[in-house]
ZALO-252828 format. One line per field, with one value per residue (C-alpha): residue number from 0; residue in three letters; x, y, z. Coordinates in Angstrom, 3 decimals, padded with zeros to 6 digits. Each point is the difference from the previous one (the first is absolute). Example, Ala and Ser with C-alpha at 12.3 -4.5 7.8 and 13.67 -1.06 7.14 Angstrom:
REM ZALO-252828
nr <- (0,1)
rest <- (ala,ser)
X <- (012.300,001.370)
Y <- (-004.500,003.440)
Z <- (007.800,-000.660)
//
This chain:
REM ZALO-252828
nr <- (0,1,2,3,4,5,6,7,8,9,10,11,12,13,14,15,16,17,18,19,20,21,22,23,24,25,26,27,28,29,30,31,32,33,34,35,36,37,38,39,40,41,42,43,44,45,46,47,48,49,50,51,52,53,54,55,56,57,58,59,60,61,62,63,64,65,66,67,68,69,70,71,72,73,74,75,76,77,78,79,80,81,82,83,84,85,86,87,88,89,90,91,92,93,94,95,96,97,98,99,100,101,102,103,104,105,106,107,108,109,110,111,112,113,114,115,116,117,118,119,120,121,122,123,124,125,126,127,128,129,130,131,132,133,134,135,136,137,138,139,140,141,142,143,144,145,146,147,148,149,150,151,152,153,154,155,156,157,158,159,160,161,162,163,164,165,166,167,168,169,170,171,172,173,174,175,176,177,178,179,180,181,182,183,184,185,186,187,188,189,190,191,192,193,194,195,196,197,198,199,200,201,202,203,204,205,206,207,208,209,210,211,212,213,214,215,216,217,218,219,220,221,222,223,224,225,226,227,228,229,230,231,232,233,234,235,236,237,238,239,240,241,242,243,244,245,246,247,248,249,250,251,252,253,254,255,256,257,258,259,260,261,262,263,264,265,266,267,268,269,270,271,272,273,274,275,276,277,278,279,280,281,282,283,284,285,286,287,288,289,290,291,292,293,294,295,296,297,298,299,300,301,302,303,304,305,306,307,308,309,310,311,312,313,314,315,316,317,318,319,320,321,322,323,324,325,326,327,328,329,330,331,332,333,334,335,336,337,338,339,340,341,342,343,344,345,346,347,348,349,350,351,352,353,354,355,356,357,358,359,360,361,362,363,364,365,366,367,368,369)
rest <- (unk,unk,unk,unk,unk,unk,unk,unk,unk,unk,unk,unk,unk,unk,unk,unk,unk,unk,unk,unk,unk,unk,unk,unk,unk,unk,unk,unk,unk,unk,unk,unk,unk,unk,unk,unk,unk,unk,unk,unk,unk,unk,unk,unk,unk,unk,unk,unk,unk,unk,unk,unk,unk,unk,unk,unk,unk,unk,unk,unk,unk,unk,unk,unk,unk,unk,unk,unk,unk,unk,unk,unk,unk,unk,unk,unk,unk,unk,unk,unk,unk,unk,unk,unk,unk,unk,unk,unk,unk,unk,unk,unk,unk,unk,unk,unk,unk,unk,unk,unk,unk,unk,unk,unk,unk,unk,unk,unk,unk,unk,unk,unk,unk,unk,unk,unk,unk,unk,unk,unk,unk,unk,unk,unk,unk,unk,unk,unk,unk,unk,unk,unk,unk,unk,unk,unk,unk,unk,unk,unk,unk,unk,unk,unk,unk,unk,unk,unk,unk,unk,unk,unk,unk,unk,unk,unk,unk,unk,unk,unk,unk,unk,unk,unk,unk,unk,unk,unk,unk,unk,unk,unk,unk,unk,unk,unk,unk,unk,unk,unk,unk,unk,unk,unk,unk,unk,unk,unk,unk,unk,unk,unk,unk,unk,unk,unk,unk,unk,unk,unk,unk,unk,unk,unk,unk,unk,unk,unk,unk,unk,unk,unk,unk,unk,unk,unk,unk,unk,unk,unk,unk,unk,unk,unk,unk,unk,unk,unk,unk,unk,unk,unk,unk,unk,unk,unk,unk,unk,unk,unk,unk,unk,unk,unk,unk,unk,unk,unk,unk,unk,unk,unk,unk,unk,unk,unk,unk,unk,unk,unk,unk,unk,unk,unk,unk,unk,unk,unk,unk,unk,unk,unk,unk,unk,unk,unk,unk,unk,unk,unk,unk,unk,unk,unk,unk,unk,unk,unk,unk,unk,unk,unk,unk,unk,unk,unk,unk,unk,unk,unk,unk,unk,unk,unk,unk,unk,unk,unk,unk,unk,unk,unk,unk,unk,unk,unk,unk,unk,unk,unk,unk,unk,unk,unk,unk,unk,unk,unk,unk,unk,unk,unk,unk,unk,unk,unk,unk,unk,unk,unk,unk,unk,unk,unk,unk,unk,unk,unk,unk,unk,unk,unk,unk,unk,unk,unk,unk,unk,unk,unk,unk,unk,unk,unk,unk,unk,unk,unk,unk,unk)
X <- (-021.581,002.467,001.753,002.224,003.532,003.276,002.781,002.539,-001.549,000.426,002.160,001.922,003.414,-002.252,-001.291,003.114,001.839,-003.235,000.521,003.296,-000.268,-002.664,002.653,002.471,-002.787,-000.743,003.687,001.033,-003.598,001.020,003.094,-001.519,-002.896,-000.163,-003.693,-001.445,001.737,-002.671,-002.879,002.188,000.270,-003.777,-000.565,002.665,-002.396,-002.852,001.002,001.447,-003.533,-001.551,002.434,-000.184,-004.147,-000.223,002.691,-002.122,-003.451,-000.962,001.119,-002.247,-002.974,001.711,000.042,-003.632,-000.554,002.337,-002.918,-000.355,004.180,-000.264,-003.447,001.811,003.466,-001.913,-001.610,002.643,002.045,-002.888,000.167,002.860,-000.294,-003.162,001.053,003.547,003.045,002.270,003.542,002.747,-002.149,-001.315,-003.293,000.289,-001.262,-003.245,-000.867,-003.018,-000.275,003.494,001.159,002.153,001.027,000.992,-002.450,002.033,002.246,-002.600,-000.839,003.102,-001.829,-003.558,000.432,002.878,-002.646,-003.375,001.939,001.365,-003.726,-001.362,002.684,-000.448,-003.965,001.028,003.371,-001.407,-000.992,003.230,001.648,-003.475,-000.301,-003.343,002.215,002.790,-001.867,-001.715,003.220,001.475,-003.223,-000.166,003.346,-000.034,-003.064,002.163,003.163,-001.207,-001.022,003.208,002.034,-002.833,001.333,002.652,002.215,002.984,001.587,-003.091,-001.569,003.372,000.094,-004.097,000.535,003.244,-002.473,-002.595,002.601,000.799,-003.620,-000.695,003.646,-000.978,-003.542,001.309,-000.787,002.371,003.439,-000.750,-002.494,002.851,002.696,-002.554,-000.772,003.806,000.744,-002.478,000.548,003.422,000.354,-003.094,000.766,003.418,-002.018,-001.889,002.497,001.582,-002.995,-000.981,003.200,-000.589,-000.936,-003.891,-000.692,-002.435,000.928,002.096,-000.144,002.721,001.143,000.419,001.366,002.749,000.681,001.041,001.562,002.337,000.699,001.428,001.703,000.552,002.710,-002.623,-002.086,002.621,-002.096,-003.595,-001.225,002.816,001.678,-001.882,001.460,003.400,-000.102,-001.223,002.801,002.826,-002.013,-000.214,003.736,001.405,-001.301,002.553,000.358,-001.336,-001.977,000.513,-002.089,-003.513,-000.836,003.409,000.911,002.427,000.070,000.540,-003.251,-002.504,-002.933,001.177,000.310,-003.469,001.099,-002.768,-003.332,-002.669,002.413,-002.274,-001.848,001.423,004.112,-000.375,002.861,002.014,-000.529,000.985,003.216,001.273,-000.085,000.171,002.507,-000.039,-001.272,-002.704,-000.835,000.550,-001.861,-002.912,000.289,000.179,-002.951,-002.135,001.199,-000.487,-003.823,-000.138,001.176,-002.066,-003.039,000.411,001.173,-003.514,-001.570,001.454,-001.011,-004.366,-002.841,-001.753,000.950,-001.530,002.762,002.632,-000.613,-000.551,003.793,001.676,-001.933,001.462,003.133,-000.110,-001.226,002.647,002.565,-000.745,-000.503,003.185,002.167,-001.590,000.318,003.673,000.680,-001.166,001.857,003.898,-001.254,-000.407,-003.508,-002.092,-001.418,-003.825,-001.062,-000.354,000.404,002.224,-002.329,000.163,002.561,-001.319,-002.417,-003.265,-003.053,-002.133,002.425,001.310,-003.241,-001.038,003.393,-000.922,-003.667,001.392,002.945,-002.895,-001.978,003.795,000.059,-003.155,000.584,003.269,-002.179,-002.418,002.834,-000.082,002.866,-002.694,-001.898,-003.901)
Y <- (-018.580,-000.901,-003.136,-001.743,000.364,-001.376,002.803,-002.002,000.392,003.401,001.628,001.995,000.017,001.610,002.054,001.133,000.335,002.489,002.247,000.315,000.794,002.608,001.223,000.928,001.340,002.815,001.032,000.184,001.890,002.757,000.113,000.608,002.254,000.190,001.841,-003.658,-002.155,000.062,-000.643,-002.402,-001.518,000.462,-002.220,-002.708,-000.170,000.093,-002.885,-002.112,000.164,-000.997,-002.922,-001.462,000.191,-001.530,-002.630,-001.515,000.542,-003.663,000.902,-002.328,001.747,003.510,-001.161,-000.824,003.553,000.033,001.094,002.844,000.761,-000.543,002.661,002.141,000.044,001.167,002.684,001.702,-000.371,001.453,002.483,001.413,000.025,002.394,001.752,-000.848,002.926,000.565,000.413,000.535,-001.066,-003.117,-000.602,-002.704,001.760,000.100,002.660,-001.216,003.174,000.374,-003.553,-000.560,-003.018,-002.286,-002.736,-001.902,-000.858,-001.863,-001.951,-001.442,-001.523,-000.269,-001.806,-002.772,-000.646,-000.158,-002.553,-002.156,-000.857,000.362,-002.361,-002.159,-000.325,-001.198,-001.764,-003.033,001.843,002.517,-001.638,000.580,002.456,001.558,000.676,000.955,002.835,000.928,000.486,002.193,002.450,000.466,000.884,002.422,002.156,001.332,-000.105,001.692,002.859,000.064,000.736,003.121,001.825,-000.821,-001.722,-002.516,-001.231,-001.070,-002.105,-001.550,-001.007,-001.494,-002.076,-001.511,-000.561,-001.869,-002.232,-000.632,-000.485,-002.771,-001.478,-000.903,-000.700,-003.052,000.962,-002.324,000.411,-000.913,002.923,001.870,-000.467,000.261,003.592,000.940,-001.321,002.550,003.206,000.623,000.762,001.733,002.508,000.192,001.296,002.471,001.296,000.157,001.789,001.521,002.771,000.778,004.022,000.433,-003.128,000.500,-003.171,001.861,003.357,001.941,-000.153,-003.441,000.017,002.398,-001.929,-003.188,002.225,001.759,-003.557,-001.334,003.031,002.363,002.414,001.174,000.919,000.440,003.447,-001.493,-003.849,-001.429,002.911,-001.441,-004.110,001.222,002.555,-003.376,-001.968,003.016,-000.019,-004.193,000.188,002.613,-001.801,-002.862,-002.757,002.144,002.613,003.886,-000.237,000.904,003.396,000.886,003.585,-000.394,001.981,-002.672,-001.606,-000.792,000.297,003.063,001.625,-000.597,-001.721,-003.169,000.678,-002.150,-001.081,-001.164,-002.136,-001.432,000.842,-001.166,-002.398,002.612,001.960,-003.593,-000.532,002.795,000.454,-003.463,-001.146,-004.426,-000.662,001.768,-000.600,-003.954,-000.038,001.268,-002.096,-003.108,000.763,000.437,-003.306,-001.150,000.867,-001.416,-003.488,-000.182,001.129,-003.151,-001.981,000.328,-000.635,-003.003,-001.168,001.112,-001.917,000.746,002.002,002.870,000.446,-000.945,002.421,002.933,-000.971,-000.414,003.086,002.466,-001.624,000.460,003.720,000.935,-001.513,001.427,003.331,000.319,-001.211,002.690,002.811,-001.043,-000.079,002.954,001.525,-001.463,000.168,-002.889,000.701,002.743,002.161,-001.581,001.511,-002.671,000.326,-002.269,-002.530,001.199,002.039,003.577,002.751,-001.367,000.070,-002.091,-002.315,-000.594,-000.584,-002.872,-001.554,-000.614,-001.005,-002.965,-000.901,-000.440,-002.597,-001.811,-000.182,-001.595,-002.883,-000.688,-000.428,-002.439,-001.511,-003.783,-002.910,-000.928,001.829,-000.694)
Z <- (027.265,002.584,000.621,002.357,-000.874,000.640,001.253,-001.327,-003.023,-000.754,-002.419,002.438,-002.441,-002.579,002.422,001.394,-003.521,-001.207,002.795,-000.077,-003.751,000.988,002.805,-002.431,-002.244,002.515,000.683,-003.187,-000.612,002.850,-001.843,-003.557,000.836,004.063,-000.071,-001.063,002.636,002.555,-002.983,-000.966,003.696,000.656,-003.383,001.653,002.768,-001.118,-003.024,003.229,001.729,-003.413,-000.895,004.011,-000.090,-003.521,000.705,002.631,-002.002,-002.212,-003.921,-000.909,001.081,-000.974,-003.759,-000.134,-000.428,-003.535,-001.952,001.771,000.217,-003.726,-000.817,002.693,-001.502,-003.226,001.618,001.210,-003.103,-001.964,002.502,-000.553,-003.745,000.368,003.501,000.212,001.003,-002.657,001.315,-002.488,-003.118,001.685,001.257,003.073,002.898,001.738,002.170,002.596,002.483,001.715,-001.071,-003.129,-001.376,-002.900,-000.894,-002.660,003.479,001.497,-002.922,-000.159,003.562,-001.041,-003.004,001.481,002.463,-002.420,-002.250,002.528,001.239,-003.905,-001.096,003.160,-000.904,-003.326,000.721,-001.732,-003.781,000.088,-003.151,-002.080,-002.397,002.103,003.558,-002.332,-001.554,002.734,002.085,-002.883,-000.558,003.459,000.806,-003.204,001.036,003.493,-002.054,-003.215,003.149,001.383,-003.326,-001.009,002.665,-001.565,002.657,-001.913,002.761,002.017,-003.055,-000.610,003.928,-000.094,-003.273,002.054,002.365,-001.936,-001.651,003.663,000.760,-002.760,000.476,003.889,-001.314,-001.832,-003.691,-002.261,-000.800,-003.402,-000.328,002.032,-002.691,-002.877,001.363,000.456,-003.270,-001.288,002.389,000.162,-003.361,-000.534,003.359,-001.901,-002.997,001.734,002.166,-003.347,-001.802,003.218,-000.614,-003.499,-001.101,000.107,002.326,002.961,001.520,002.324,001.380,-001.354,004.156,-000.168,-003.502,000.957,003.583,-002.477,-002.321,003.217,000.626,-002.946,-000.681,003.554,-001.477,-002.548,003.193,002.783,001.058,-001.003,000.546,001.387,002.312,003.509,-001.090,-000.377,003.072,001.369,-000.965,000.755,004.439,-000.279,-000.906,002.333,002.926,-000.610,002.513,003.508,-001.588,000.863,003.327,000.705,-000.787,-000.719,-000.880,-002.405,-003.516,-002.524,001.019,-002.618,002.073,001.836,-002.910,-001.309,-002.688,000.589,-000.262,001.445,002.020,002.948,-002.796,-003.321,001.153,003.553,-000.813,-001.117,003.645,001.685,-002.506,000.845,003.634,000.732,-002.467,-001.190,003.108,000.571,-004.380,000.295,003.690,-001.871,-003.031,002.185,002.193,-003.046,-001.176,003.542,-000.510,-002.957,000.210,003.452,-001.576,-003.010,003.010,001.773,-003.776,-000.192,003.411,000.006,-000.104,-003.007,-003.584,001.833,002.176,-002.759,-001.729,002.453,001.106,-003.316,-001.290,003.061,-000.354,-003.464,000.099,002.700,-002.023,-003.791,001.609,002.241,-003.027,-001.723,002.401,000.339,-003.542,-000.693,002.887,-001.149,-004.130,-001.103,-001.008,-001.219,002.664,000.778,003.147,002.394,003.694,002.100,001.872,003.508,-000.330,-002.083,001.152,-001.396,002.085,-002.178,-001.205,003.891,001.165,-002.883,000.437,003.613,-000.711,-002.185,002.406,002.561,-002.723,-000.236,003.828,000.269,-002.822,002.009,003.083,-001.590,-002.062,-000.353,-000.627,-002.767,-002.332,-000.595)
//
């Protein structure tokens, strides 16, 4: 389970640009909601002890248990849909004695790691109709889960993921372009259809959150009133920000005018106290991870490890633009936490999980792939 390593060969700037990340995530959390900054510190520590142990563990062997990531991925998920804890018309939550948490966030984890050893074991057949299918109906029984509950923004972020997944894979640009060709206009359809009267596509939720979007003055005091509060504490911080756990009156967030502030609007809390620099510091250190994460994809020794990098890299990526955009409007509010960086148990703890996977194909990386 162990091997020999190289120190030199470990990611320490990922490492080091992670923590810092997760630094600034528990400031700006005492700031926002200062009750959750020691959970949120505990979770830091205890996601640092799982990400070291795991780094150093072989992935190789790890993924030989992906049938049983996969069957256990579906369990919880079905979970939840028959035992689940509604919060705010949602069910996501499982409640197992005093512990609560969100499956669908660990299957962002669980199923990037049972596809990079299912696609590995049939690397060779990936193009063929049979792995093709099978990849797809797979996928769709834990997705098909994660939207009943109903969660948007978490099925947008896993089918980014699996385009990741069969991208790194190798599947063929032709089939690639073929599919595009196809999707975007269809999605631009259904999006389309999707907010039409009498359509249970969408919630009427998510229906008005697009709605608020294209149209905010219509819902100033409803769907849209926490972006543009959002906007109004990103702007007042200017260049230096208003200071940490400032006092003054024209704050957004002292005013209670964010909520989930600690989660979806942590941005906001940083924007405003911390001004650019604190916003862009952020914004780069998430690119940081990003580009490091591809950078070790591009570098392992087998498709395995391709696409475990690619698909973190991808997933920290897609979700942080997200969060962000959301935060300074420039897209409809979806819910997503900022990777690292908001109150999130659940979604903390998976994040490190897979950084520990992306650690250990950096250690084993070779010049040369197999």
């Amino acid at each position: 389970m162990f091997k020999r390593y190289r120190i030199r060969d470990y990611d320490f700037k990922l490492v080091l640009m992670i923590l810092t990340l997760s630094v600034i995530g528990i400031v700006a959390i005492g700031s926002a909601e200062e009750s959750l900054q020691s959970r949120q510190l505990f979770a830091v520590l205890a996601g640092v002890f799982l990400m070291t142990v795991i780094s150093f563990l072989d992935y190789t062997l790890l993924l030989k248990l992906y049938w049983f990531m996969y069957v256990g991925n579906l369990v919880l998920l079905a979970a939840v849909w028959q035992f689940g804890v509604n919060v705010k018309g949602a069910t996501r939550w499982l409640k197992i004695g005093g512990l609560q948490f969100q499956p669908s966030e660990t299957a962002k984890i669980l199923l990037i790691l049972f596809f990079a050893q299912f696609i590995m074991n049939h690397r060779k057949k990936l193009n063929t109709v049979l792995i093709i299918t099978s990849c797809i109906v797979m996928f769709a029984l834990p997705w098909i889960l994660v939207w009943e509950q109903p969660d948007l923004s978490t099925s947008m972020v896993l089918l980014v993921i699996f385009c990741i997944i069969m991208f790194a894979g190798g599947i063929s640009l032709k089939l690639v372009f073929a599919v595009l060709a196809v999707a975007i206009p269809a999605v631009a359809l259904l999006i389309s259809l999707a907010l039409q009267p009498n359509n249970d596509l969408l919630t009427d939720n998510q229906k008005n959150r697009i709605l608020a979007f294209v149209n905010p003055q219509e819902y100033s005091t409803t769907y849209a009133y926490q972006q543009l509060n959002s906007v109004k504490a990103i702007a007042s911080g200017q260049l230096d920000g208003k200071g940490y756990k400032n006092n003054e009156i024209t704050s957004v967030k002292n005013g209670n005018f964010l909520s989930e502030a600690e989660t979806d609007f942590i941005f906001s809390v940083i924007g405003e106290e911390f001004g650019f620099k604190g916003s862009i510091t952020v914004i780069v250190l998430l690119f940081g991870v990003s580009l490091e994460c591809i950078s070790v994809a591009r570098k392992s020794r087998d498709v395995a490890g391709t696409i475990i990098g690619a698909s973190m890299g991808g997933l920290v990526a897609f979700q942080s633009f997200f969060n962000i955009g959301v935060a300074t409007f420039i897209l409809p509010t979806t819910g997503l936490t900022l990777p690292f960086v908001s109150y999130g148990l659940t979604s903390l703890l998976s994040l490190y999980i897979g950084m520990g996977f992306v650690l250990n194909v950096r250690l084993q990386a070779k010049k040369t792939k197999q």
